[in-house]
VOGU-3710 file (C-alpha; in Angstrom, 3 decimals, decimal comma):
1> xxxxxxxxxx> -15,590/-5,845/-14,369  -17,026/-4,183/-11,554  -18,817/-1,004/-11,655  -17,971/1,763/-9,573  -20,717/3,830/-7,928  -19,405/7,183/-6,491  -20,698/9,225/-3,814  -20,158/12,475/-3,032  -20,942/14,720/0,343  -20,436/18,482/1,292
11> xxxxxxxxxx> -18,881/18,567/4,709  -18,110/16,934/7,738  -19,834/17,159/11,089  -17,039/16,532/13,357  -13,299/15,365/13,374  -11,496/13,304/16,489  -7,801/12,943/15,832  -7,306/10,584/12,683  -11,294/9,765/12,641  -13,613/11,663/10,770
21> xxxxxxxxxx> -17,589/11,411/11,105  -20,253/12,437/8,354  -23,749/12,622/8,440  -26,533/12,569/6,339  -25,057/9,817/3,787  -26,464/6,568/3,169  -25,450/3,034/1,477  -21,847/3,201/2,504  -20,502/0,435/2,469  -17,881/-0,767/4,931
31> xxxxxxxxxx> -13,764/-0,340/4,396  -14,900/2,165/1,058  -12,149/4,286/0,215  -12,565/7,650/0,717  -10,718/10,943/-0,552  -11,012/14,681/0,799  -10,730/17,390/-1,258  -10,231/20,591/0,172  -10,740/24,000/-1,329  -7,132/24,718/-1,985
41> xxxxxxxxxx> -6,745/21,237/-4,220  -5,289/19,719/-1,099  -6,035/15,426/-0,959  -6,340/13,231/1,941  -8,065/9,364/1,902  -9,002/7,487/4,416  -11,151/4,073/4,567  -14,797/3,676/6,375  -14,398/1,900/9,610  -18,319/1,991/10,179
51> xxxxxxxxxx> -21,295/2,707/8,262  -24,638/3,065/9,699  -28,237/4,719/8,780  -27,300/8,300/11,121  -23,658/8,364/10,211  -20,252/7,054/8,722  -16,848/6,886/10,299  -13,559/7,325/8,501  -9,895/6,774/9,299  -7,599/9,036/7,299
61> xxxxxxxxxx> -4,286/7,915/6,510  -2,608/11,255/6,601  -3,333/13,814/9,224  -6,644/16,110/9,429  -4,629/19,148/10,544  -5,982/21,657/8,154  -9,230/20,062/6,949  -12,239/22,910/6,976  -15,416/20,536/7,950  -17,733/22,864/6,636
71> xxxxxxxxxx> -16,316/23,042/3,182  -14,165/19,987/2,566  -15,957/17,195/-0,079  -16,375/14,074/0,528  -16,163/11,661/-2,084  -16,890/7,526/-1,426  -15,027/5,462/-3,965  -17,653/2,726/-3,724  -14,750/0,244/-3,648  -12,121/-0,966/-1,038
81> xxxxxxxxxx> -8,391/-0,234/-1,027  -6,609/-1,917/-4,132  -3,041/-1,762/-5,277  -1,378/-2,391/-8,079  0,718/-5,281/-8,566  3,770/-6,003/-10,852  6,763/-8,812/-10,796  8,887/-5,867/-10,845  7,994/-4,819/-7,473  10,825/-7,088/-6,383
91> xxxxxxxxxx> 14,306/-5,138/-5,539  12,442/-1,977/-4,576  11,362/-0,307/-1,187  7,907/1,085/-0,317  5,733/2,897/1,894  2,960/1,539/3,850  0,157/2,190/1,157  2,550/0,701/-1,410  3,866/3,699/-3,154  7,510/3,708/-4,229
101> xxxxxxxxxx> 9,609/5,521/-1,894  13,254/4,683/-3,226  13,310/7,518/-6,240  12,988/5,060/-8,864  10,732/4,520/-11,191  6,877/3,976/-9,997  5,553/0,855/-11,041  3,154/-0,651/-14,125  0,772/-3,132/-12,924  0,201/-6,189/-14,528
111> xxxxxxxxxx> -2,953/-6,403/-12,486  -4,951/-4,341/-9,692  -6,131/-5,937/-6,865  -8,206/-5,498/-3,358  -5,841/-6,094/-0,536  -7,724/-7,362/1,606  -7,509/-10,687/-0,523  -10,187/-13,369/-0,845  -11,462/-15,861/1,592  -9,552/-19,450/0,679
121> xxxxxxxxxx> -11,715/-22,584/0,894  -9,760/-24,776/2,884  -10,545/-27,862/0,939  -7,819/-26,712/-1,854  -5,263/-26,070/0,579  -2,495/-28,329/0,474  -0,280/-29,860/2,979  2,955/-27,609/3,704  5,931/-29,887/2,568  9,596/-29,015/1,830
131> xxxxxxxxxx> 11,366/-27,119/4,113  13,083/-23,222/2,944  16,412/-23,284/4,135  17,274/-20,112/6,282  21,644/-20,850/6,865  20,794/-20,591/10,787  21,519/-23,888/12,380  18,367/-23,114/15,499  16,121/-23,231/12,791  17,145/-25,541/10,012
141> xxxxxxxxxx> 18,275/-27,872/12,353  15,937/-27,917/14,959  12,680/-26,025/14,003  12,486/-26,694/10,531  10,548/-23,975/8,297  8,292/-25,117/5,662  6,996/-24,266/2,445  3,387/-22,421/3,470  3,901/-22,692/7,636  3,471/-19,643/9,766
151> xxxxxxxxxx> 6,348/-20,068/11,817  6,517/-16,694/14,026  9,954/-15,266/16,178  8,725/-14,638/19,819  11,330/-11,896/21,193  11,630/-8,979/23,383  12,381/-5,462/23,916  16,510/-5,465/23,376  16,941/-9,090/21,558  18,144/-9,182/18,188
161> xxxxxxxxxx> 14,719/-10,072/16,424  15,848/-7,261/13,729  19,363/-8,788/12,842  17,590/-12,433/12,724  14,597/-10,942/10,874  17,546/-9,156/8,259  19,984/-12,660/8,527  16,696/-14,576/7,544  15,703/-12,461/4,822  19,065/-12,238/3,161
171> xxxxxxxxxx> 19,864/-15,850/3,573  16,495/-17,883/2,890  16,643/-20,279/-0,275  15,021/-23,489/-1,533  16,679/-26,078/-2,125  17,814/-27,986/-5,584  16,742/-26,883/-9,150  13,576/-24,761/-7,282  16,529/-22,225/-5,703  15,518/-19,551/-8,483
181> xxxxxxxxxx> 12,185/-19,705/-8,088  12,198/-17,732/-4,773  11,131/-14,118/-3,259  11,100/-12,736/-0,126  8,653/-10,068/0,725  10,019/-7,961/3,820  7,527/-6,058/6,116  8,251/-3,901/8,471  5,636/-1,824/10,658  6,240/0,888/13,644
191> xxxxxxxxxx> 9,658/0,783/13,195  12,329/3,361/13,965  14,048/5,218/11,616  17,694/4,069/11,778  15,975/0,307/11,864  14,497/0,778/8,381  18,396/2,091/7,343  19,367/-1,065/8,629  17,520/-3,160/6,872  17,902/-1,310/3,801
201> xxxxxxxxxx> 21,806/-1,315/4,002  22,064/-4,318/5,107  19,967/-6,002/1,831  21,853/-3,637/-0,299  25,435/-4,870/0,924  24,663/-8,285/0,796  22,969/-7,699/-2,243  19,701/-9,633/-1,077  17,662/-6,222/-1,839  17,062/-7,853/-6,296
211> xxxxxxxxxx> 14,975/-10,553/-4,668  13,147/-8,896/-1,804  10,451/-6,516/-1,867  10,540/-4,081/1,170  7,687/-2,552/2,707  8,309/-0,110/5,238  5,917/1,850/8,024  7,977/4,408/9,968  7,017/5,172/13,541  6,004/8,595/12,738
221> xxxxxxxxxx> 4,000/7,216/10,176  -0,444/7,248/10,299  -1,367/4,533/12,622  -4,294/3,051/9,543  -1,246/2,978/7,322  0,388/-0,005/9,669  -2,928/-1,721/10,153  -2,921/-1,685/5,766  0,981/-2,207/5,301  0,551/-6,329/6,178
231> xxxxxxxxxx> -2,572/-7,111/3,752  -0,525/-4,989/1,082  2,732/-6,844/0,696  0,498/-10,071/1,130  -1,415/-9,199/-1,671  1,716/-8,948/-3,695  2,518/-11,894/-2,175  -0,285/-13,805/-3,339  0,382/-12,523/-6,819  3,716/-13,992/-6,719
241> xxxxxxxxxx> 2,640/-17,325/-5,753  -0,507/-17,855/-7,636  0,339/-15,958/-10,694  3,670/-16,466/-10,950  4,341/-19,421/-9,613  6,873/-18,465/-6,669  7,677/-19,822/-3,247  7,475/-16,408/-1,314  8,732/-16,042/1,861  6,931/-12,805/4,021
251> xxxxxxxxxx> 8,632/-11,734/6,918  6,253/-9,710/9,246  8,205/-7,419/11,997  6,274/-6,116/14,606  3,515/-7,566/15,121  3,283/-5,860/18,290  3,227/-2,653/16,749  0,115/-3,718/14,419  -1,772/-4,937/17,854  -0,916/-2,076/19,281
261> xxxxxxxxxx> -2,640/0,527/16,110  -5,323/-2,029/16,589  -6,160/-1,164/19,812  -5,192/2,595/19,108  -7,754/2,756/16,287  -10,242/0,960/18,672  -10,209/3,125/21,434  -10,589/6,111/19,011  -13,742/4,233/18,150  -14,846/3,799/21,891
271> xxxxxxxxxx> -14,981/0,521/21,714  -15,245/-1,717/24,739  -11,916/-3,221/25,087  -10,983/-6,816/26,497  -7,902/-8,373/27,527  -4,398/-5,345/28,284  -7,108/-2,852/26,761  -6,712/-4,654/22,942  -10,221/-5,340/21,060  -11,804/-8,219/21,476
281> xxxxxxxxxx> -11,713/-8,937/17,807  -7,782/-9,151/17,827  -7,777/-12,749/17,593  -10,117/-12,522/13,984  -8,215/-9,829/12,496  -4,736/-11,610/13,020  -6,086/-14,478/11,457  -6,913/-12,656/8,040  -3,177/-11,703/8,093  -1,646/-15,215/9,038
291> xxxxxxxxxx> -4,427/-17,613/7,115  -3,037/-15,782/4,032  -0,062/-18,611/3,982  -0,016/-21,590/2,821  -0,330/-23,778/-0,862  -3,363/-24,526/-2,870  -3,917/-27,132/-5,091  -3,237/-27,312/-8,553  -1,126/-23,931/-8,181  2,803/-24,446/-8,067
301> xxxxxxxxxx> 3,826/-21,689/-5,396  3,139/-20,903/-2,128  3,241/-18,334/0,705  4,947/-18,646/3,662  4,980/-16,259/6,926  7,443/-15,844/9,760  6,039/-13,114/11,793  8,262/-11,531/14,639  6,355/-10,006/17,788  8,011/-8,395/20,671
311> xxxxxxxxxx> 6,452/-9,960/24,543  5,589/-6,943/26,407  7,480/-7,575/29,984  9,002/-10,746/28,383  5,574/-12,298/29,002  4,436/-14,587/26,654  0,870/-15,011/27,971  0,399/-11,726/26,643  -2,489/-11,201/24,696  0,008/-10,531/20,961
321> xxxxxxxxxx> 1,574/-14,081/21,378  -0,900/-15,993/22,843  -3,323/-15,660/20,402  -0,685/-16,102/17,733  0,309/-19,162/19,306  -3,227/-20,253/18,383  -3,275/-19,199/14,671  -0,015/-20,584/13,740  1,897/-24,014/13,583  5,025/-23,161/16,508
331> xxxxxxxxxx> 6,984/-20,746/17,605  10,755/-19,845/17,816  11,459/-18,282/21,212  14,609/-15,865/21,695  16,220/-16,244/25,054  17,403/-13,358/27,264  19,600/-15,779/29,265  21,484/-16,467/25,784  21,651/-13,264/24,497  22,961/-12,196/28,009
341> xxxxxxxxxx> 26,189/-14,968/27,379  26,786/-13,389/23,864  24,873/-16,058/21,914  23,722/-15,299/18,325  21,012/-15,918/17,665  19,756/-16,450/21,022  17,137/-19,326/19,970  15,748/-21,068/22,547  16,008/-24,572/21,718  13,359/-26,078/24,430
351> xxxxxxxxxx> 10,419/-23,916/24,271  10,596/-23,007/20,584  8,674/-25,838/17,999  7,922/-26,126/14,468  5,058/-27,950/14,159  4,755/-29,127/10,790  8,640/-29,980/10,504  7,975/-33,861/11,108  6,543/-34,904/7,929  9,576/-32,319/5,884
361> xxxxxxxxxx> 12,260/-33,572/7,076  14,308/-36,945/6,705  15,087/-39,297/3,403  13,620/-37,726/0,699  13,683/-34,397/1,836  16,572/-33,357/4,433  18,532/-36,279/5,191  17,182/-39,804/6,681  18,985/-39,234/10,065  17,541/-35,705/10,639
371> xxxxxxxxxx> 14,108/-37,129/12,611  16,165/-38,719/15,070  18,775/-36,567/15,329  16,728/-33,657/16,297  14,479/-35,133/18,704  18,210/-36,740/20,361  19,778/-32,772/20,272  16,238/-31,708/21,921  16,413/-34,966/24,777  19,951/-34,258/25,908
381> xxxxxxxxxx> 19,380/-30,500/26,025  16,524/-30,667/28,303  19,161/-32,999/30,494  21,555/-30,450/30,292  18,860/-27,790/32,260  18,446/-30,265/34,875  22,250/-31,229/35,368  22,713/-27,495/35,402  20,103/-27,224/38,126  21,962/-29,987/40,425
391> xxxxxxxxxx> 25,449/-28,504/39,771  23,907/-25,048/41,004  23,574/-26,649/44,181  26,147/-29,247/45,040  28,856/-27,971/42,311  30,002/-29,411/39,615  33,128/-31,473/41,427  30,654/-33,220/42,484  28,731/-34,601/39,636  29,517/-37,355/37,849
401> xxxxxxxxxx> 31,709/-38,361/34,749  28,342/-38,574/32,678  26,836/-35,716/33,871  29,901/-33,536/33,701  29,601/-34,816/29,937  26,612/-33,361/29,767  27,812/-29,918/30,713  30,071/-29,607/28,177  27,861/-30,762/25,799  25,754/-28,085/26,859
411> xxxxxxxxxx> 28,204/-25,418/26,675  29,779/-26,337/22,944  26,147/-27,011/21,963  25,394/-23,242/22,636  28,327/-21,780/21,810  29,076/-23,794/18,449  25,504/-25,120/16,724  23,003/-22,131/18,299  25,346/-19,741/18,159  27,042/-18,430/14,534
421> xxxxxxxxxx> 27,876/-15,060/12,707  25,475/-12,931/11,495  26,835/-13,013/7,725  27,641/-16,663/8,298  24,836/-18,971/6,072  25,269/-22,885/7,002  23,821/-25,639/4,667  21,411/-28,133/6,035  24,596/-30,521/5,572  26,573/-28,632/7,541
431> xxxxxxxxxx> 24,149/-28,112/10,322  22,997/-31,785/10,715  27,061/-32,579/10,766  27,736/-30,129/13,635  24,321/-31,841/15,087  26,734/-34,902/15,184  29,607/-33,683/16,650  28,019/-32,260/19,699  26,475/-35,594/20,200  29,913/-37,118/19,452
441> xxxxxxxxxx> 30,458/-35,348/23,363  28,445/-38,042/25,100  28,899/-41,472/25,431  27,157/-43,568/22,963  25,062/-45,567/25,969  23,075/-42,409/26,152  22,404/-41,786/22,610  18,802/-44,329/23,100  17,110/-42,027/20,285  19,239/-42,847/17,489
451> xxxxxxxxxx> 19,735/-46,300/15,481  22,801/-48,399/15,732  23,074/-47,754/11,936  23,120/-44,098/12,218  25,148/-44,301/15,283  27,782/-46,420/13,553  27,627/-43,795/10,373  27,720/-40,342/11,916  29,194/-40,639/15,601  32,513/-39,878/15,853
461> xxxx> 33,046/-39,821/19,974  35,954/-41,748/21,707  34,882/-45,579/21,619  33,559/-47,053/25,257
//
């Protein structure tokens, strides 16, 4: 076991909003925790950001308001920020530092640990395989999620990411005898207040809440405690999976709102910034939050992540997504255009992928037509933008019999396989059999992705 080595200071030489500076201490070591203690018994922590020969910075996590410089002490923990974890976290709510926050009972570890986890090697990482089904046909169907993927939502200001992030959450399950062996860790960060009632009421009605752990940051909340909240639920996360053998699914919602403390905590810094004014270290510091999923050999769980981001200005060469695009294996885009007709959930089948979904799906795992008919749903879609495209500029009286096919393909494809309830949870079966029927719309001649075999077992369209 570690030894701790304690420090202690008198004063502070000068406070800046949430960052407080100290001179005259040496050996600090970076991310330390810290605590405050002022003269009327009053507590506040905080974390070293930097550490250097002349002077040490800290972020508190509560407000200074009230801190006396010249008398408050000072005391380094010599350690970094560690939580408590416990397999009865699951089925309760709490705060960003991971204190209980639904009047219940506060939790006994079964082990403390730093969450900031520990590097992985990648040579004991294995392969993601199996898929986690979610009961929303945009996803199972056509951007399959699998066991130890990062598999983010791209959305935007007014799209439903928090009903899909709440739908996903309540609905998620393995497949087969492994169904029970499943958790769902829930984080949300920057969010409003009558969001985090949502998601509470919402797990508590559809009684999801005994198998999720929530984690909640409030936008009134410290701006350190939403850069923490993320490496805290995944450090329960990891116990799950590595200690007790779960498949844990964490759902991160905003990721925008983490970016943006990011740069918040930066600038307080004076840092130089780079690209929209966000540090130039963004793209590092996401990756310690998304490299935390995946499987490791020899170890029977795993960890998988679907963050959600908002795209400032519905632009998703924005510095948020693009550089998650880079860290993770696809993306599921949400569409305004949908949304706009009254589709739920507004996926957008053609620039959404899940990259890893080719070698989890089929015999052995889905079903043996899936492959095909996936990548046939994905061909005749695209068609259906550029027959869409024509018939916005001759009409559609004047397309042909095929084409006009097409369109209403395109129009029960949206309204019946992307679209479905919010409380409504589809099996894989039943979302690779509505897969058929909309292809079941088109004549067979242009069905040139699919087998005759498969053709002759699944199609069910008028014969030629």
């Amino acid at each position: 076991m570690a030894i701790e080595i304690k420090k202690e200071h008198i004063g502070i030489t000068g406070i800046k909003g949430p960052l407080v500076i100290i001179e005259g201490i040496k050996g600090i070591g970076f991310d330390e925790m810290v605590e405050i203690r002022l003269p009327d018994g009053t507590e506040c922590h905080g974390k070293v950001l930097e550490s250097s020969e002349e002077a040490v910075v800290v972020q508190l996590f509560e407000s200074s308001t009230g801190i006396n410089p010249k008398s408050a002490r000072v005391i380094f923990k010599g350690k970094p920020f560690e939580i408590g974890v416990s397999e009865r976290m699951l089925g309760r709510i709490f705060d960003g530092l991971g204190r209980p926050i639904d009047g219940l009972f506060e939790i006994i570890p079964e082990e403390v640990r730093n969450v900031n986890g520990e590097p992985l090697n990648p040579v004991v990482r294995a392969y993601p395989r199996e898929y986690i089904e979610t009961g929303i046909s945009g996803i199972d169907l056509m951007n399959t999620l699998v066991r130890g993927q990062k598999l983010p939502i791209f959305s935007a200001a007014g799209l439903p990411h928090n009903e899909l992030a709440a739908q996903i959450a309540a609905q998620a399950r393995l497949a087969g005898e492994e169904a029970g062996n499943f958790a769902v860790v829930f984080v949300a960060m920057g969010i409003k207040h009558d969001d985090a009632f949502f998601f509470i009421n919402n797990f508590e009605e559809t009684g999801a809440l005994k198998n999720v752990a929530l984690f909640l940051n409030l936008a009134d909340d410290p701006t350190i405690e939403r850069i923490i909240i993320p490496r805290v639920a995944l450090t329960f996360a990891e116990f799950l999976a590595y200690e007790k053998g779960k498949h844990v699914l964490v759902i991160l919602t905003d990721m925008t709102s983490y970016c943006e403390a990011l740069r918040e905590v930066a600038n307080a810094r004076g840092e130089v910034p780079a690209r929209k004014g966000f540090p130039g270290y963004m793209y590092s510091d996401l990756s310690t939050i998304y490299e935390r999923a995946g499987r490791v050999e020899g170890r029977e769980g795993s960890i998988t992540q679907v963050p959600i981001l908002t795209m400032p200005s519905d632009d998703i060469t924005h510095p948020v997504p693009d550089l998650t695009g880079y860290i993770t294996e696809g993306q599921i885009v949400l569409s305004r255009d949908l949304n706009g007709k009254g589709i739920y959930p507004c996926i957008d089948i053609l620039p959404s992928l899940s990259r890893l979904m080719k070698d989890s799906i089929g015999k052995g795992y889905t079903r043996e037509d899936h492959p095909h008919l996936f990548m046939q749903l994905y061909a005749c879609y695209a068609r259906v933008k550029e027959v869409r495209s024509i018939a916005s500029i001759i009409g559609e009286e004047e397309l042909g019999e095929v084409d006009k096919a097409y369109l209403k393909f395109g129009n029960e494809f949206e309204k019946k396989l992307i679209n479905q309830g919010f409380n409504e949870a589809r099996t894989m079966e039943e979302s690779l059999n509505l897969g058929w029927e909309m292809l079941s719309l088109l004549p067979k001649v242009e069905l040139s992705g699919l087998s005759e075999e498969e053709i002759e077992k699944y199609y069910s369209g008028e014969e030629e």
